[in-house]
C-alpha positions in Angstrom: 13.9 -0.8 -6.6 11.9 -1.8 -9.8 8.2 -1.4 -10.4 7.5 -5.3 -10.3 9.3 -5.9 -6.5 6.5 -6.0 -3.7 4.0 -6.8 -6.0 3.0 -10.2 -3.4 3.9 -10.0 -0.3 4.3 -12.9 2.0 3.5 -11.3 4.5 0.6 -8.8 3.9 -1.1 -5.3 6.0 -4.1 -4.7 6.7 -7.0 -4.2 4.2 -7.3 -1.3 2.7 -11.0 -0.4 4.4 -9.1 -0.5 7.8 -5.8 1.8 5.7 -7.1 4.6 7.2 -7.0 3.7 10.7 -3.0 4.2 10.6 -3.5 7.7 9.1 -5.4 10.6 11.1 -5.8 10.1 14.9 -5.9 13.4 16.0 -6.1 14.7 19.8 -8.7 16.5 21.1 -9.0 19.2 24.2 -11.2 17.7 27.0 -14.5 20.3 26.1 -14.6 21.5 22.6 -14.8 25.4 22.7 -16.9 27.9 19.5 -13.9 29.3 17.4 -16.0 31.3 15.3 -19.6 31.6 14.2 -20.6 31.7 10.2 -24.3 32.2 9.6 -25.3 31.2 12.8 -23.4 27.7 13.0 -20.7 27.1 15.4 -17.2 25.9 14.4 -15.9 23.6 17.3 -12.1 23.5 18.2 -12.6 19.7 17.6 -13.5 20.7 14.0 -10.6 22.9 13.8 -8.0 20.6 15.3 -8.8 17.6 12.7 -8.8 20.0 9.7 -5.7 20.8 10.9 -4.4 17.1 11.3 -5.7 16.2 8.5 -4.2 19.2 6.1 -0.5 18.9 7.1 -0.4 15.5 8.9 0.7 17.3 12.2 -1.0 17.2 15.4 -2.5 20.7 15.5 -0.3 22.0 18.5 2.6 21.4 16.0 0.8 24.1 13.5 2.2 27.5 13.7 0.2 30.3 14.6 0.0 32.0 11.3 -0.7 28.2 9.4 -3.8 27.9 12.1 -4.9 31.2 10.9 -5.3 30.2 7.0 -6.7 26.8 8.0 -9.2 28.4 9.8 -9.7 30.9 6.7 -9.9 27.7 4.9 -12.6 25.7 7.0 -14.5 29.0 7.2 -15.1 28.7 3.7 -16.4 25.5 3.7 -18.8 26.5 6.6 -20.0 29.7 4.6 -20.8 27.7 1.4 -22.5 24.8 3.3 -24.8 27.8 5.4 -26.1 29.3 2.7 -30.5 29.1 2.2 -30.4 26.2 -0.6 -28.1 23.8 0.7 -30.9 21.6 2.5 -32.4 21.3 -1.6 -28.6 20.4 -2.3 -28.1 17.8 0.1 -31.7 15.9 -0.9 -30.3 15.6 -4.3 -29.7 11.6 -4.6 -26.0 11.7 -5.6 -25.2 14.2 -2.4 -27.5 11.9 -0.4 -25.4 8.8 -1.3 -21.4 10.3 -1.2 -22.8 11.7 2.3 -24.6 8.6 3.4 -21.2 6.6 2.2 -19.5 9.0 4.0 -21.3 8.9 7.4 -21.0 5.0 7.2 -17.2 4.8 6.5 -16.5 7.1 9.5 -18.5 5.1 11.5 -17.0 1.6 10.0 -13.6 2.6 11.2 -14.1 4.2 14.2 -16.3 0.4 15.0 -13.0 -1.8 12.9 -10.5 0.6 15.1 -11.9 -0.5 18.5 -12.1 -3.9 17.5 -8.2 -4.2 17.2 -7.5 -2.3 20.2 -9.0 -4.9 21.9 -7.3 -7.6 19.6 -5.2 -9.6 22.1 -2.2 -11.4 19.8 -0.5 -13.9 21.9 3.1 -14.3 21.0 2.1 -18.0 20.6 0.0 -16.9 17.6 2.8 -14.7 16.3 5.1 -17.6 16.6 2.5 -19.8 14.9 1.9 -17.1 11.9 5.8 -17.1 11.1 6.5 -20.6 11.2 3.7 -21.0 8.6 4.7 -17.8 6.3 7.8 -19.6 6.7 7.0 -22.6 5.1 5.1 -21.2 2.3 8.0 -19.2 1.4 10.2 -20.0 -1.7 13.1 -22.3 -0.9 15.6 -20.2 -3.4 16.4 -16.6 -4.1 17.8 -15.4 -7.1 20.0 -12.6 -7.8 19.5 -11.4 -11.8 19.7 -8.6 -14.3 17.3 -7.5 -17.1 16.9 -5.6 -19.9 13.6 -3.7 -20.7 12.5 -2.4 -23.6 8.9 -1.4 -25.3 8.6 -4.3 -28.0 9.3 -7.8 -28.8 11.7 -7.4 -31.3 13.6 -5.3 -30.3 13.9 -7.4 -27.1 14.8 -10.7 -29.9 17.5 -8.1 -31.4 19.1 -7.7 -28.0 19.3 -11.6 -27.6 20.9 -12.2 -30.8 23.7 -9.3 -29.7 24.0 -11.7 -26.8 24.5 -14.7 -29.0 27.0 -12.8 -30.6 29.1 -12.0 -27.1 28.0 -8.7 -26.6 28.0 -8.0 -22.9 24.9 -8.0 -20.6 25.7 -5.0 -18.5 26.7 -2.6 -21.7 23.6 -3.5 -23.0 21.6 -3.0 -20.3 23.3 0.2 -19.5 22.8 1.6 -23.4 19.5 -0.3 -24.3 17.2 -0.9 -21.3 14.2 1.7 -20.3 14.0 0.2 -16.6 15.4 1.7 -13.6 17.8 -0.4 -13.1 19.1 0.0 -16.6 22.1 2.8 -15.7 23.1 -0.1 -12.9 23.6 -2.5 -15.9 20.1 -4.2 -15.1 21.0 -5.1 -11.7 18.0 -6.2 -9.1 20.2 -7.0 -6.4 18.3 -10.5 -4.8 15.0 -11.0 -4.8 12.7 -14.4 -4.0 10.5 -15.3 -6.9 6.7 -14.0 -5.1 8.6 -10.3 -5.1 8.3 -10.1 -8.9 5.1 -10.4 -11.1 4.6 -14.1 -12.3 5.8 -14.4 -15.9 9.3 -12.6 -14.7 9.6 -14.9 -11.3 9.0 -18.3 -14.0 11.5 -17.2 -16.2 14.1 -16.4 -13.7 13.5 -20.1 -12.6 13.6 -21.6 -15.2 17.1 -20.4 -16.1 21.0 -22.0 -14.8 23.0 -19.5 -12.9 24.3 -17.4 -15.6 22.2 -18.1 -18.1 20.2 -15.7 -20.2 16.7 -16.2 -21.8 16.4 -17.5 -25.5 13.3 -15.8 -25.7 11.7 -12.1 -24.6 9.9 -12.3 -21.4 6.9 -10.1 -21.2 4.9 -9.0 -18.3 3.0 -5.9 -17.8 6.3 -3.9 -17.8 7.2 -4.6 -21.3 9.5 -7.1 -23.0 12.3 -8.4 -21.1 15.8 -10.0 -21.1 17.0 -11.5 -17.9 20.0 -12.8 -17.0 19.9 -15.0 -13.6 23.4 -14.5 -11.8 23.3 -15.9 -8.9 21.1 -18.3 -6.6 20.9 -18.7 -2.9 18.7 -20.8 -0.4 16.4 -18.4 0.7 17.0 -17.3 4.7 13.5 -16.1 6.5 13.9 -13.0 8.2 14.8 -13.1 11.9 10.7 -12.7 13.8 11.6 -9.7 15.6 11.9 -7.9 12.3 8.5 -9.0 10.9 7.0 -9.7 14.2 4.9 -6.5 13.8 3.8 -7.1 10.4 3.1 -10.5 11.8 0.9 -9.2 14.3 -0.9 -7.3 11.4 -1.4 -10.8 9.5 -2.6 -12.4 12.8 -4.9 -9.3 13.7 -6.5 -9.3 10.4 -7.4 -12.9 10.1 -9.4 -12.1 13.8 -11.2 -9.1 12.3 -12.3 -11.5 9.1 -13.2 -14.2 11.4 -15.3 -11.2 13.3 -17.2 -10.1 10.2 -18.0 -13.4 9.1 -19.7 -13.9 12.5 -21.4 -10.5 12.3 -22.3 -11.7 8.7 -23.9 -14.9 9.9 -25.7 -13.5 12.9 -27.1 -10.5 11.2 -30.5 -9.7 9.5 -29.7 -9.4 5.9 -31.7 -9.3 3.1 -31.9 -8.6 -0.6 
Protein backbone atom coordinates (compact mmCIF):
# COMPACT_ATOMS: atom_id res chain seq x y z
CA UNK A 1 0.00 0.00 0.00
CA UNK A 2 1.48 3.54 -0.81
CA UNK A 3 2.22 6.23 1.71
CA UNK A 4 -0.61 8.61 0.25
CA UNK A 5 -3.70 5.74 0.78
CA UNK A 6 -5.69 6.43 4.14
CA UNK A 7 -4.61 9.82 4.26
CA UNK A 8 -8.81 10.83 4.66
CA UNK A 9 -10.86 8.62 5.77
CA UNK A 10 -14.50 8.64 5.27
CA UNK A 11 -15.11 7.14 7.93
CA UNK A 12 -12.88 8.28 10.84
CA UNK A 13 -11.78 6.80 14.79
CA UNK A 14 -11.77 8.30 17.66
CA UNK A 15 -9.60 11.34 18.56
CA UNK A 16 -6.46 10.92 19.38
CA UNK A 17 -6.95 12.24 23.34
CA UNK A 18 -9.36 9.29 23.74
CA UNK A 19 -6.33 6.82 21.45
CA UNK A 20 -5.40 5.59 24.50
CA UNK A 21 -8.47 4.26 25.83
CA UNK A 22 -8.09 1.25 23.21
CA UNK A 23 -4.58 0.59 24.55
CA UNK A 24 -3.79 -0.46 28.32
CA UNK A 25 -6.83 -1.77 30.32
CA UNK A 26 -5.23 -3.90 32.64
CA UNK A 27 -6.89 -6.29 35.34
CA UNK A 28 -6.45 -5.91 38.79
CA UNK A 29 -6.64 -8.56 41.93
CA UNK A 30 -9.59 -7.59 44.20
CA UNK A 31 -7.12 -6.13 47.27
CA UNK A 32 -3.76 -4.92 46.07
CA UNK A 33 -1.07 -6.73 48.24
CA UNK A 34 2.98 -4.91 49.14
CA UNK A 35 5.40 -6.69 46.72
CA UNK A 36 8.33 -5.13 47.98
CA UNK A 37 9.39 -2.16 50.12
CA UNK A 38 12.26 0.43 48.69
CA UNK A 39 13.12 3.10 51.23
CA UNK A 40 10.19 2.74 53.17
CA UNK A 41 7.45 3.09 50.24
CA UNK A 42 5.36 0.19 49.33
CA UNK A 43 5.12 -1.15 45.76
CA UNK A 44 1.42 -2.48 45.26
CA UNK A 45 0.67 -5.57 42.99
CA UNK A 46 -1.71 -3.00 41.18
CA UNK A 47 1.53 -1.06 40.44
CA UNK A 48 3.22 -4.12 39.40
CA UNK A 49 0.49 -5.60 37.22
CA UNK A 50 0.21 -2.28 34.92
CA UNK A 51 3.98 -2.06 34.56
CA UNK A 52 3.69 -5.18 33.39
CA UNK A 53 0.68 -4.55 30.88
CA UNK A 54 2.03 -1.74 29.93
CA UNK A 55 5.86 -3.12 29.08
CA UNK A 56 4.79 -6.16 26.83
CA UNK A 57 1.14 -5.42 26.14
CA UNK A 58 0.14 -8.74 27.91
CA UNK A 59 -2.11 -8.98 30.77
CA UNK A 60 0.36 -9.67 33.56
CA UNK A 61 -0.92 -13.39 34.22
CA UNK A 62 0.41 -13.98 30.59
CA UNK A 63 4.08 -12.75 31.84
CA UNK A 64 6.34 -15.58 32.65
CA UNK A 65 7.81 -15.92 35.88
CA UNK A 66 11.30 -15.01 35.09
CA UNK A 67 9.93 -11.65 32.75
CA UNK A 68 7.93 -10.69 36.16
CA UNK A 69 11.12 -10.96 37.94
CA UNK A 70 13.08 -8.20 35.72
CA UNK A 71 10.00 -6.04 35.50
CA UNK A 72 9.93 -5.91 38.92
CA UNK A 73 13.90 -5.29 38.90
CA UNK A 74 12.88 -2.68 36.56
CA UNK A 75 10.05 -0.72 38.58
CA UNK A 76 12.35 -1.16 41.59
CA UNK A 77 14.56 1.16 39.99
CA UNK A 78 12.21 3.67 39.37
CA UNK A 79 11.00 3.46 43.04
CA UNK A 80 14.76 3.79 44.43
CA UNK A 81 15.52 6.85 42.28
CA UNK A 82 12.19 8.59 43.09
CA UNK A 83 12.91 7.72 47.25
CA UNK A 84 15.83 9.27 47.44
CA UNK A 85 16.19 12.74 50.18
CA UNK A 86 16.07 15.46 47.17
CA UNK A 87 13.32 14.35 45.09
CA UNK A 88 10.64 16.58 46.90
CA UNK A 89 13.24 19.83 45.62
CA UNK A 90 13.01 17.89 42.26
CA UNK A 91 9.46 17.70 41.84
CA UNK A 92 8.87 21.71 42.91
CA UNK A 93 10.98 22.50 40.00
CA UNK A 94 8.30 24.21 37.47
CA UNK A 95 9.00 21.95 34.45
CA UNK A 96 8.56 18.61 36.78
CA UNK A 97 5.59 20.37 38.26
CA UNK A 98 3.93 20.91 34.84
CA UNK A 99 4.81 17.17 32.83
CA UNK A 100 3.44 15.76 36.30
CA UNK A 101 0.43 18.05 36.62
CA UNK A 102 -0.18 17.21 32.70
CA UNK A 103 0.22 13.90 33.59
CA UNK A 104 -2.10 13.61 36.62
CA UNK A 105 -4.78 15.39 34.36
CA UNK A 106 -4.58 13.14 31.29
CA UNK A 107 -4.96 9.99 33.44
CA UNK A 108 -7.82 11.41 34.92
CA UNK A 109 -9.29 12.84 31.47
CA UNK A 110 -9.50 9.32 30.13
CA UNK A 111 -10.39 7.38 32.86
CA UNK A 112 -13.63 10.41 32.95
CA UNK A 113 -13.77 10.21 28.46
CA UNK A 114 -13.72 6.17 29.08
CA UNK A 115 -16.80 5.98 31.28
CA UNK A 116 -18.58 8.35 29.20
CA UNK A 117 -18.57 5.87 26.21
CA UNK A 118 -19.40 2.90 28.23
CA UNK A 119 -22.36 4.46 28.92
CA UNK A 120 -22.75 5.67 25.17
CA UNK A 121 -25.99 3.95 24.04
CA UNK A 122 -25.74 3.82 19.94
CA UNK A 123 -29.04 2.80 18.57
CA UNK A 124 -28.74 0.85 15.40
CA UNK A 125 -31.11 3.60 14.07
CA UNK A 126 -28.18 6.09 14.50
CA UNK A 127 -25.81 3.59 12.95
CA UNK A 128 -28.05 3.20 10.06
CA UNK A 129 -28.45 7.03 9.94
CA UNK A 130 -24.35 7.57 10.07
CA UNK A 131 -23.87 5.19 6.98
CA UNK A 132 -26.51 6.31 4.79
CA UNK A 133 -24.95 9.83 5.14
CA UNK A 134 -21.10 8.68 4.87
CA UNK A 135 -22.66 7.14 2.02
CA UNK A 136 -23.70 9.95 0.29
CA UNK A 137 -20.76 12.00 0.83
CA UNK A 138 -18.76 9.43 -0.72
CA UNK A 139 -17.22 9.73 -4.29
CA UNK A 140 -19.46 8.34 -6.97
CA UNK A 141 -16.22 6.77 -9.06
CA UNK A 142 -13.22 4.80 -8.19
CA UNK A 143 -10.24 4.63 -10.12
CA UNK A 144 -7.77 2.05 -10.65
CA UNK A 145 -4.16 3.79 -11.84
CA UNK A 146 -0.43 3.45 -11.90
CA UNK A 147 2.39 5.96 -11.17
CA UNK A 148 5.66 6.76 -11.40
CA UNK A 149 7.70 8.56 -8.57
CA UNK A 150 10.60 10.11 -8.75
CA UNK A 151 12.61 13.08 -6.62
CA UNK A 152 12.35 16.03 -9.24
CA UNK A 153 10.39 17.60 -11.91
CA UNK A 154 12.40 16.96 -14.65
CA UNK A 155 13.22 13.99 -14.44
CA UNK A 156 9.47 13.32 -13.96
CA UNK A 157 9.04 15.63 -17.70
CA UNK A 158 11.87 13.15 -19.11
CA UNK A 159 9.73 10.15 -18.23
CA UNK A 160 6.70 11.77 -20.10
CA UNK A 161 8.45 12.47 -23.13
CA UNK A 162 9.66 8.51 -23.10
CA UNK A 163 5.98 7.96 -22.98
CA UNK A 164 5.30 10.25 -25.90
CA UNK A 165 7.73 8.23 -27.60
CA UNK A 166 5.81 4.67 -26.80
CA UNK A 167 7.89 3.54 -24.18
CA UNK A 168 5.81 1.42 -21.96
CA UNK A 169 4.30 2.53 -18.56
CA UNK A 170 4.98 -0.58 -16.55
CA UNK A 171 8.89 -0.91 -17.80
CA UNK A 172 9.20 2.47 -16.69
CA UNK A 173 7.77 2.29 -13.60
CA UNK A 174 9.45 -0.89 -12.86
CA UNK A 175 13.16 0.63 -13.89
CA UNK A 176 12.55 4.36 -12.98
CA UNK A 177 10.03 4.89 -10.11
CA UNK A 178 11.24 5.22 -6.20
CA UNK A 179 7.58 4.36 -4.84
CA UNK A 180 6.59 1.13 -3.55
CA UNK A 181 4.67 0.19 -5.89
CA UNK A 182 7.34 0.82 -8.48
CA UNK A 183 8.68 -3.19 -8.77
CA UNK A 184 4.65 -3.92 -9.36
CA UNK A 185 5.02 -1.63 -12.47
CA UNK A 186 3.26 1.40 -10.48
CA UNK A 187 0.27 -0.45 -9.74
CA UNK A 188 -2.26 0.94 -6.79
CA UNK A 189 -4.75 -1.58 -7.27
CA UNK A 190 -8.38 0.77 -6.88
CA UNK A 191 -8.69 3.32 -4.82
CA UNK A 192 -11.64 6.33 -4.48
CA UNK A 193 -10.18 9.73 -4.89
CA UNK A 194 -10.47 10.93 -0.66
CA UNK A 195 -7.80 7.74 -0.20
CA UNK A 196 -5.06 9.77 -1.84
CA UNK A 197 -3.63 13.23 -0.98
CA UNK A 198 -5.49 16.04 -3.03
CA UNK A 199 -3.16 17.06 -5.91
CA UNK A 200 -2.81 13.11 -6.89
CA UNK A 201 -6.80 12.34 -6.39
CA UNK A 202 -7.44 15.75 -9.08
CA UNK A 203 -5.13 14.50 -11.43
CA UNK A 204 -6.32 11.08 -11.52
CA UNK A 205 -9.76 12.72 -12.31
CA UNK A 206 -9.01 14.67 -14.45
CA UNK A 207 -7.60 12.01 -16.77
CA UNK A 208 -9.74 9.39 -19.57
CA UNK A 209 -9.31 5.80 -18.86
CA UNK A 210 -5.99 5.10 -20.12
CA UNK A 211 -4.65 8.24 -20.34
CA UNK A 212 -1.47 9.53 -18.81
CA UNK A 213 -0.64 13.00 -17.49
CA UNK A 214 1.01 15.72 -19.80
CA UNK A 215 2.53 17.16 -16.99
CA UNK A 216 4.37 16.02 -13.48
CA UNK A 217 2.03 15.79 -10.58
CA UNK A 218 3.57 16.75 -7.36
CA UNK A 219 2.34 16.21 -3.90
CA UNK A 220 4.28 15.75 -0.79
CA UNK A 221 5.66 12.46 -2.09
CA UNK A 222 7.53 13.89 -4.93
CA UNK A 223 6.85 14.31 -8.61
CA UNK A 224 4.60 12.02 -10.21
CA UNK A 225 3.42 10.31 -13.44
CA UNK A 226 0.08 8.62 -13.30
CA UNK A 227 -1.61 6.68 -15.56
CA UNK A 228 -5.55 6.11 -14.79
CA UNK A 229 -6.50 2.50 -16.00
CA UNK A 230 -9.50 1.89 -15.15
CA UNK A 231 -12.75 3.49 -13.58
CA UNK A 232 -15.69 1.98 -11.72
CA UNK A 233 -18.84 3.37 -9.87
CA UNK A 234 -17.81 3.29 -6.57
CA UNK A 235 -19.85 0.40 -4.29
CA UNK A 236 -20.16 1.39 -0.35
CA UNK A 237 -19.13 -1.27 1.84
CA UNK A 238 -21.78 -3.64 3.07
CA UNK A 239 -22.76 -1.86 7.09
CA UNK A 240 -21.88 -4.86 8.92
CA UNK A 241 -18.28 -4.32 7.78
CA UNK A 242 -18.01 -0.63 8.94
CA UNK A 243 -20.79 -0.91 11.39
CA UNK A 244 -18.16 -0.74 14.21
CA UNK A 245 -16.16 2.03 12.88
CA UNK A 246 -19.63 3.44 12.42
CA UNK A 247 -20.41 3.26 15.92
CA UNK A 248 -16.98 4.97 16.54
CA UNK A 249 -18.17 7.99 14.17
CA UNK A 250 -21.56 8.09 16.00
CA UNK A 251 -19.89 7.71 19.63
CA UNK A 252 -17.61 10.50 18.95
CA UNK A 253 -19.94 13.09 17.68
CA UNK A 254 -21.92 12.34 21.39
CA UNK A 255 -18.68 12.80 23.31
CA UNK A 256 -18.16 16.35 21.30
CA UNK A 257 -21.72 17.21 21.71
CA UNK A 258 -20.81 16.38 25.66
CA UNK A 259 -17.80 18.66 25.87
CA UNK A 260 -19.42 21.39 24.30
CA UNK A 261 -22.08 21.24 26.97
CA UNK A 262 -19.42 20.84 29.74
CA UNK A 263 -17.80 23.86 27.92
CA UNK A 264 -20.96 26.00 28.06
CA UNK A 265 -21.95 25.11 31.59
CA UNK A 266 -18.63 25.53 33.15
CA UNK A 267 -16.78 28.31 34.98
CA UNK A 268 -14.11 29.37 32.72
CA UNK A 269 -12.02 32.11 32.66
CA UNK A 270 -8.97 33.82 31.20
Amino acid sequence: MEQMIGTNRAVRMLPALLASLLGVSASYTAVAETVKTVNGVDIDSSVLEFYMQSRTSRPSAQVAANERETLLDELTDIYLLTTQKDIESIEKEPQIAAQIELQRRGILAQAVAGRFFAGATVTDEQIKAEYEAQRALAPPLQFRARHILVESQGEATEIIGSLDDGEDFVELAKSRSTGPSGPNGGDLGWFSPNQMVAPFSDAVAALEDGAYTKSPVQTEFGWHVIKREESREAEAPPLETVRGEIQQVVQQRMFQKHLEELRSTSDISN
